[in-house]
C-alpha positions as a Python dict, from the first residue, in 0.01 Angstrom:
ca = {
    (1, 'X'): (0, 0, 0),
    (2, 'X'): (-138, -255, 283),
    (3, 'X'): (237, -244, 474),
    (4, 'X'): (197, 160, 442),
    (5, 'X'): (-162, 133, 582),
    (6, 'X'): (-44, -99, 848),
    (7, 'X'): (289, 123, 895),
    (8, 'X'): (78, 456, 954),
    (9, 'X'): (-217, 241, 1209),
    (10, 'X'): (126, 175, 1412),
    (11, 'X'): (249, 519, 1443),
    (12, 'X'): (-97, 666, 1516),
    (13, 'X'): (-171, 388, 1829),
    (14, 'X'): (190, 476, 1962),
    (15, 'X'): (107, 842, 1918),
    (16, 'X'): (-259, 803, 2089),
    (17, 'X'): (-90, 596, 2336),
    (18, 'X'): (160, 853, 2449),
    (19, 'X'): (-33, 1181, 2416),
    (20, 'X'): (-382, 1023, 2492),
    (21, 'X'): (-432, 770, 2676),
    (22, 'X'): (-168, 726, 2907),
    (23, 'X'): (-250, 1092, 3041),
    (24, 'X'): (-652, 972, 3043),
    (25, 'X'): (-532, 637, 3252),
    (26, 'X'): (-280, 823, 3512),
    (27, 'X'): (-594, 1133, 3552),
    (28, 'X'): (-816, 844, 3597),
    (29, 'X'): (-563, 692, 3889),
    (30, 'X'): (-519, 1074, 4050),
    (31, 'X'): (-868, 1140, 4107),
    (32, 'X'): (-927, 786, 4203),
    (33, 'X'): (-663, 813, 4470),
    (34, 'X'): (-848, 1182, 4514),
    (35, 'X'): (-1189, 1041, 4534),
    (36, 'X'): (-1085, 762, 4835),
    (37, 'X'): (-895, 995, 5022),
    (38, 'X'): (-1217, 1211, 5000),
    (39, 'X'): (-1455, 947, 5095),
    (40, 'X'): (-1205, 884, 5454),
    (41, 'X'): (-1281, 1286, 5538),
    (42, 'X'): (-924, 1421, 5422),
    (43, 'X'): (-1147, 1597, 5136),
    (44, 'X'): (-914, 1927, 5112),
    (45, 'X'): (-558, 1860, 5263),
    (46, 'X'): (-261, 1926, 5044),
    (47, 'X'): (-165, 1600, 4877),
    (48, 'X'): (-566, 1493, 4774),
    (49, 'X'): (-588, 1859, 4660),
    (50, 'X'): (-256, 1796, 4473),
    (51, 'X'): (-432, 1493, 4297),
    (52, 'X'): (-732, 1660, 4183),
    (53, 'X'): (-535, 1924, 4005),
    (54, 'X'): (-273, 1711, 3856),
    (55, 'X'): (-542, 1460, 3750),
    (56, 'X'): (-786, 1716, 3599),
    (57, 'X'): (-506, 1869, 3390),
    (58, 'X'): (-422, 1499, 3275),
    (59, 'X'): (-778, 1535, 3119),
    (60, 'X'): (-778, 1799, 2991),
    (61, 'X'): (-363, 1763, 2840),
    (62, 'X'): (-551, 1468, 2659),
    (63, 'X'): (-850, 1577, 2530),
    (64, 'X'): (-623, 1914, 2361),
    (65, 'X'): (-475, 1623, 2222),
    (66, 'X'): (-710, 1433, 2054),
    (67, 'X'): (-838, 1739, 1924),
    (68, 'X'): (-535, 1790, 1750),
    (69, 'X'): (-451, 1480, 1591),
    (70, 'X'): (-819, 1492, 1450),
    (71, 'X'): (-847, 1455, 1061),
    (72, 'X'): (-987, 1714, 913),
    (73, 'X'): (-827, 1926, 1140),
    (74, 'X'): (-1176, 2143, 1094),
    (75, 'X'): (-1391, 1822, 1299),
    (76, 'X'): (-1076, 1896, 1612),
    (77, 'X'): (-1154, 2241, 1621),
    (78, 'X'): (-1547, 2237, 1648),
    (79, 'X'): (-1533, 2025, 1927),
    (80, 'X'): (-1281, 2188, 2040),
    (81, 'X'): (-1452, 2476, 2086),
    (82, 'X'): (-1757, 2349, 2177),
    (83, 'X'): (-1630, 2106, 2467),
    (84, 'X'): (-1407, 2474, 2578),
    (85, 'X'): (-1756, 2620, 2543),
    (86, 'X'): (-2012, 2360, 2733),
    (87, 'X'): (-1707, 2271, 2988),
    (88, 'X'): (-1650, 2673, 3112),
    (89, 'X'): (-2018, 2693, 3116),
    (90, 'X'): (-2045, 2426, 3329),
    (91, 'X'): (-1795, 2502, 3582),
    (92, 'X'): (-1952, 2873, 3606),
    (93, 'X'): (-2282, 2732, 3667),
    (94, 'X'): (-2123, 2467, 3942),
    (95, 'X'): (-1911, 2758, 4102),
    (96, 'X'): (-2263, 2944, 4121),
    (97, 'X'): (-2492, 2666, 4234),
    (98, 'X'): (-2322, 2351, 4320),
    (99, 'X'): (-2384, 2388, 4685),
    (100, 'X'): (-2769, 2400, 4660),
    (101, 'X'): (-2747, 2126, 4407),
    (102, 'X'): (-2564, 1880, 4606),
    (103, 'X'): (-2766, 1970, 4912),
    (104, 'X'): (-2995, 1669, 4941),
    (105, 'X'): (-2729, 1396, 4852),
    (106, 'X'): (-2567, 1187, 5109),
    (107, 'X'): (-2179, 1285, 5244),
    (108, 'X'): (-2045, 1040, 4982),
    (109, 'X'): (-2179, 1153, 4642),
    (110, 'X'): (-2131, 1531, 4777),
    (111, 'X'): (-1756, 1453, 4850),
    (112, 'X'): (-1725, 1276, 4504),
    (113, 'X'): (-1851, 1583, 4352),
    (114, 'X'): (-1593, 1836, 4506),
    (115, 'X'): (-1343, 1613, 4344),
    (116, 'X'): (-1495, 1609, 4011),
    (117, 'X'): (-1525, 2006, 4056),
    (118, 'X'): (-1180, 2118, 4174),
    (119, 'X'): (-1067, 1842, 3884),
    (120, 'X'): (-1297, 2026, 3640),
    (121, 'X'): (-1085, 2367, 3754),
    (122, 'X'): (-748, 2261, 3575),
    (123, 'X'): (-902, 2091, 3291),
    (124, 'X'): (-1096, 2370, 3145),
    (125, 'X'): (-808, 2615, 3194),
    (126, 'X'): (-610, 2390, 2960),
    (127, 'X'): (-849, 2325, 2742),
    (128, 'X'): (-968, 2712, 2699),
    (129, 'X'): (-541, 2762, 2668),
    (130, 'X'): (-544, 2528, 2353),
    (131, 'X'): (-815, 2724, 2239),
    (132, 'X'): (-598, 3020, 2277),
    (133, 'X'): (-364, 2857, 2072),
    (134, 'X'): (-585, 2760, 1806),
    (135, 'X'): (-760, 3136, 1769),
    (136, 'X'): (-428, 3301, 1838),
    (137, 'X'): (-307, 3088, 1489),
    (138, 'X'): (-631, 3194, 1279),
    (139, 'X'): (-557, 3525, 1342),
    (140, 'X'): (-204, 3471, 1222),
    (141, 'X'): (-308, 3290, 932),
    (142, 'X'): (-538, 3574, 857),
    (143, 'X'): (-270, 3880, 905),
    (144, 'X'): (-32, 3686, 648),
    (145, 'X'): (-284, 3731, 374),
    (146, 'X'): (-245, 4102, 444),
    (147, 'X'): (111, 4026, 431),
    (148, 'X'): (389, 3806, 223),
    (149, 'X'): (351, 3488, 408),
    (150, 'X'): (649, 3345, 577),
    (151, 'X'): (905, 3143, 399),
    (152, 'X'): (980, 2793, 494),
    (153, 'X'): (1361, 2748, 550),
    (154, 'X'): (1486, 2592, 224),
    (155, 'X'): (1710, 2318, 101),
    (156, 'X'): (2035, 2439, -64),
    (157, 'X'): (2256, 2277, -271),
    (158, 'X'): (2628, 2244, 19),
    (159, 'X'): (2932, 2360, -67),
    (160, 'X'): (3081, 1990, -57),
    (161, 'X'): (2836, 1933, -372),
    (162, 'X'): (2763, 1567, -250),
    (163, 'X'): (2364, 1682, -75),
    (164, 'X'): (2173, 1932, 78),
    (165, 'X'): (2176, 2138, 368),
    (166, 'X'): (1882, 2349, 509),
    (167, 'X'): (2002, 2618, 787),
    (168, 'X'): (1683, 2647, 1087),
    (169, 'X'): (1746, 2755, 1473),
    (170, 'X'): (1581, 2486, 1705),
    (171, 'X'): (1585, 2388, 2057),
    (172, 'X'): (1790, 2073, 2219),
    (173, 'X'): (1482, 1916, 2352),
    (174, 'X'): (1372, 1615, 2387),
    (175, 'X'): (978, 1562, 2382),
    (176, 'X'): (952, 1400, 2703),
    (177, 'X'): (1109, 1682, 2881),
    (178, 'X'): (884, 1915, 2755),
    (179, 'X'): (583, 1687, 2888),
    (180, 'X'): (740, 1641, 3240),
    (181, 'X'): (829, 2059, 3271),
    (182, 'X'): (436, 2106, 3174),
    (183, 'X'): (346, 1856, 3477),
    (184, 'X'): (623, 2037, 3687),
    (185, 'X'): (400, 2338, 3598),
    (186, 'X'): (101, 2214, 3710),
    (187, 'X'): (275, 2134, 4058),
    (188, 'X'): (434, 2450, 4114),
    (189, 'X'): (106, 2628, 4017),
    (190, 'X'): (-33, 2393, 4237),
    (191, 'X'): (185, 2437, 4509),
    (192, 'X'): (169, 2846, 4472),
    (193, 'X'): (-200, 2782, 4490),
    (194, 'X'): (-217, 2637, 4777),
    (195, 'X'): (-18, 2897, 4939),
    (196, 'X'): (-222, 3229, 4810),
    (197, 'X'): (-565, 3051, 4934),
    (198, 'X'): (-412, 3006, 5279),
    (199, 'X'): (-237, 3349, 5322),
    (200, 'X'): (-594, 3509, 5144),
    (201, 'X'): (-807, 3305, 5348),
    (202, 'X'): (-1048, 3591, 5412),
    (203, 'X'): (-1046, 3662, 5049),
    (204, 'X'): (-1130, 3331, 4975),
    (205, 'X'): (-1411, 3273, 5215),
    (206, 'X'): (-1546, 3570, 5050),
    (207, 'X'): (-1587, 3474, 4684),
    (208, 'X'): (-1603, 3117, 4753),
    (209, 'X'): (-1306, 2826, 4687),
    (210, 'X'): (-1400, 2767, 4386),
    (211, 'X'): (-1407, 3102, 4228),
    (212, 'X'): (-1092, 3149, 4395),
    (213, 'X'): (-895, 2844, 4240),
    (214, 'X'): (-1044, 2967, 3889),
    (215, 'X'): (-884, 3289, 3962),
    (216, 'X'): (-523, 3137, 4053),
    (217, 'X'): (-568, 2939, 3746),
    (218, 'X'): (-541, 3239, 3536),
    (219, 'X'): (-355, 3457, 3771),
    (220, 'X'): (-94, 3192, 3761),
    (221, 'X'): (-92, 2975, 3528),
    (222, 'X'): (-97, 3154, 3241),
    (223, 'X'): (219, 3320, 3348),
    (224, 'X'): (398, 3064, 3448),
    (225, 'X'): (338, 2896, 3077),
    (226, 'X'): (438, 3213, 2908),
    (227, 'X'): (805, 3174, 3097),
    (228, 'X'): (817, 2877, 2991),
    (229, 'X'): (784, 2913, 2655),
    (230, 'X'): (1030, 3205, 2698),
    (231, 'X'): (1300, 3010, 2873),
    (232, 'X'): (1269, 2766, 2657),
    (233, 'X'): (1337, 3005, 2375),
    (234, 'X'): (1630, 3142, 2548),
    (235, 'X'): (1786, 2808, 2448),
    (236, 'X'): (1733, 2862, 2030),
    (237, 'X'): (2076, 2755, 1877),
    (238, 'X'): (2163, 2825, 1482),
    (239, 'X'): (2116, 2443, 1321),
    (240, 'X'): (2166, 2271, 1042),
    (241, 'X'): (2102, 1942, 865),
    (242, 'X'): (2220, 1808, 552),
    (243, 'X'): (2212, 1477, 458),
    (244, 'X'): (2529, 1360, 177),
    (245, 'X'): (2557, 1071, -47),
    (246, 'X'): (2576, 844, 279),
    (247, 'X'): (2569, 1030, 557),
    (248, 'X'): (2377, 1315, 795),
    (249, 'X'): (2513, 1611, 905),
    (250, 'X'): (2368, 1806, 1195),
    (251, 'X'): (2523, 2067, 1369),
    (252, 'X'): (2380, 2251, 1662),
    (253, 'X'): (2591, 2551, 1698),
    (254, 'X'): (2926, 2495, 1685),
    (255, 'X'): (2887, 2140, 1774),
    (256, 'X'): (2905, 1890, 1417),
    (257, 'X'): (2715, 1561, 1445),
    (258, 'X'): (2807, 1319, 1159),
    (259, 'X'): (2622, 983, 1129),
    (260, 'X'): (2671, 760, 822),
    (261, 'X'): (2323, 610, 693),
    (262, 'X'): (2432, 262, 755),
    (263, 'X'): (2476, 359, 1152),
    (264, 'X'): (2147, 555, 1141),
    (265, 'X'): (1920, 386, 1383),
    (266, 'X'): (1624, 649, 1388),
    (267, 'X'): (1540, 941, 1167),
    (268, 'X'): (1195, 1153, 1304),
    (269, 'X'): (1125, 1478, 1057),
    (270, 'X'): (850, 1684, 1151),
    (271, 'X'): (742, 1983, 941),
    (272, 'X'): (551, 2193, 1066),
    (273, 'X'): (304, 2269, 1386),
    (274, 'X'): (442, 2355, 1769),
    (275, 'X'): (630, 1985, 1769),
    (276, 'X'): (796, 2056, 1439),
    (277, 'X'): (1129, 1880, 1466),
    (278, 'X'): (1403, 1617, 1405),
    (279, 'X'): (1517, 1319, 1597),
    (280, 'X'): (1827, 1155, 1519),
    (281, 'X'): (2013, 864, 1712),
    (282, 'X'): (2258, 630, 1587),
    (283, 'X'): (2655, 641, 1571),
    (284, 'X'): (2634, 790, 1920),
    (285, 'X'): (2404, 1055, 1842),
    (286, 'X'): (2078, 1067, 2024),
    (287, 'X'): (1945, 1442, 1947),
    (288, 'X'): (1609, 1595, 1937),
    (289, 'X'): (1600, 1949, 1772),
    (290, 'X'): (1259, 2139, 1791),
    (291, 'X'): (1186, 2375, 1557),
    (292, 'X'): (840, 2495, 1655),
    (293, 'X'): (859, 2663, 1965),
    (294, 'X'): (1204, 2866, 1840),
    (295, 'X'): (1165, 3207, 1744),
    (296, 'X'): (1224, 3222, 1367),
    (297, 'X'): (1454, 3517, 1185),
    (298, 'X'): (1201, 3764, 1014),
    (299, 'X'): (1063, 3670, 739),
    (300, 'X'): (1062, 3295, 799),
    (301, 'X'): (807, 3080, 981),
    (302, 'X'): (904, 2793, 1258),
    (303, 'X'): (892, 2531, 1035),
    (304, 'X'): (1113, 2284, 823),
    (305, 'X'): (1125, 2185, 440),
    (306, 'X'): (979, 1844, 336),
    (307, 'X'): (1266, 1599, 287),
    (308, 'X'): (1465, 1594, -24),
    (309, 'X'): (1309, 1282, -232),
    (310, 'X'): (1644, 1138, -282),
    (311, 'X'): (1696, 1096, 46),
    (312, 'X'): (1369, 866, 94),
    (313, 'X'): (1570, 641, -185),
    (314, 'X'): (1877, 642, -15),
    (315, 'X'): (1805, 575, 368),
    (316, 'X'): (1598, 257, 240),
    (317, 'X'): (1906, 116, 35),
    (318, 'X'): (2085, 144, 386),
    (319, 'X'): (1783, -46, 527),
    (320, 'X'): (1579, 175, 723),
    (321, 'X'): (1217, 137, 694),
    (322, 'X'): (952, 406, 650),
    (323, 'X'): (690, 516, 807),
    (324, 'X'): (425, 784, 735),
    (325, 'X'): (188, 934, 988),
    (326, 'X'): (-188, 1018, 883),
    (327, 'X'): (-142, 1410, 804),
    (328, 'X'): (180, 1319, 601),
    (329, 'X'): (363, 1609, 802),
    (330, 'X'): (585, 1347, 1011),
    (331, 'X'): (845, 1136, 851),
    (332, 'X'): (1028, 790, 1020),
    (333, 'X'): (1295, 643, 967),
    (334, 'X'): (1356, 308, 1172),
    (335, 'X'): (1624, 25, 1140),
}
């Protein structure tokens, strides 16, 4: 029980490391960077201006986050909403009366302040999107009482009789891609921002920067998320995994992976949320199917089947080592 306890502390620090604080630390750097550039009169050139959006969405990438990996998940999504809640009505009541506000502080502090403001811009937009993700799910959750709920994709006995096989599609991706094409979207948007306030600049003088940059937010950002999500769907391939006496199978279309247990370096199952997935390297394998974000066949939700208990017994007689994370929905297997 104590090396479990220890096992699962190790896998949530790693976790909070990589989706947490490293985005809090590199935000922190951005709109320090942001901040002295500010402070030398360069307040609203392109690169500073780059900063303060990149590090503002670091913030708010990393609070969405936390808020996730909160247990209950009911103590995430109150503050959640309340932090989307005090944030938005915050930057509304900065876009309306910063200005006078900051009136009767010196050039410094006022400078600091734009920062903080145009960093605030990006930061709530994520935020409030997360909280689009969270409602958009309750009201799932709600329409499948009205409705058989969707089936997991099952285990099934293979045709070789010596395991099980479950058939899911999934996207090749690895994790850290998807993190680096969410920061390339926060460029480009960015980027595109920058453009539309300097080809609208009599629009913009008119309702005021700020105003304007919430606009682009949702005038661009939102789309350019959506494509994402629909390119990266584009990619769904027909999968399947089945693990033998002493072996894993995984095939991603047409493609068969084969990886005896005693070669098997890592084994990451995931069950169920977005990030639902499996990560397999070892016997010169190194794959990362996602399950989550794939569009599902009717009838059956984007999710995959707890592991098969035998298979706990036999990957620790081939001497890999488990380890559990605290909602018990991710599964590791490391040599």
């Amino acid at each position: 029980m104590t090396e479990e306890t220890a096992t699962e502390a190790r896998v949530r620090v790693k976790v909070t490391r990589t989706f947490v604080r490293n985005p809090l630390i590199v935000g922190t750097v951005l709109l320090l960077v942001a901040i002295g550039f500010t402070l030398v009169g360069d307040d609203l050139s392109f690169f500073p201006f780059l900063l303060m959006l990149i590090g503002g969405w670091c913030f708010g990438f990393a609070f969405v986050n936390a808020t996730m990996d909160m247990v209950p998940a009911r103590n995430g999504a109150i503050l959640h909403v309340a932090v989307a809640v005090v944030l938005g009505a915050l930057v509304a009541f900065v876009i309306e009366f910063g200005g006078d506000l900051l009136d009767p502080f010196p050039e410094s502090v006022r400078g600091v302040a734009v920062v903080l403001q145009l960093a605030a811009v990006p930061a709530t937009g994520w935020i409030w999107l997360g909280l689009l993700s969270r409602v958009t799910d309750l009201f799932r959750r709600r329409d499948a009482k009205k409705r058989p709920l969707p089936v997991t994709p099952a285990w099934e006995r293979e045709e070789s009789g010596d395991g099980s096989i479950v058939r899911f599609p999934a996207i090749e991706l690895r994790m850290r891609t998807l993190t680096q094409a969410i920061v390339a979207i926060v460029v480009v948007v960015g980027l595109l921002g920058v453009a539309l306030l300097i080809a609208l600049d009599d629009i913009v003088m008119r309702m005021g920067p700020r105003i304007a940059l919430l606009l682009l937010g949702i005038v661009l950002g939102l789309p350019v998320y959506l494509l994402l999500t629909a390119i990266l769907r584009r990619r769904t391939a027909q999968c399947t995994v089945a693990f033998g006496n002493d072996e894993l199978r995984v095939r991603v279309g047409a493609e068969l992976h084969t990886i005896p247990f005693r070669e098997l370096e890592l084994l990451r199952w995931r069950t169920r949320s977005d990030y639902a997935r499996i990560e397999v390297r070892g016997a010169g394998a190194d794959l990362s199917l996602v399950a989550g974000i794939a569009k599902p066949p009717r009838g059956f939700s984007a999710e995959l089947p707890p592991l098969p208990r035998r298979v706990y017994r036999r990957l620790e007689l081939a001497g890999l080592a488990l380890e559990k994370a605290r909602r018990d929905e991710v599964i590791t297997f490391r040599r």
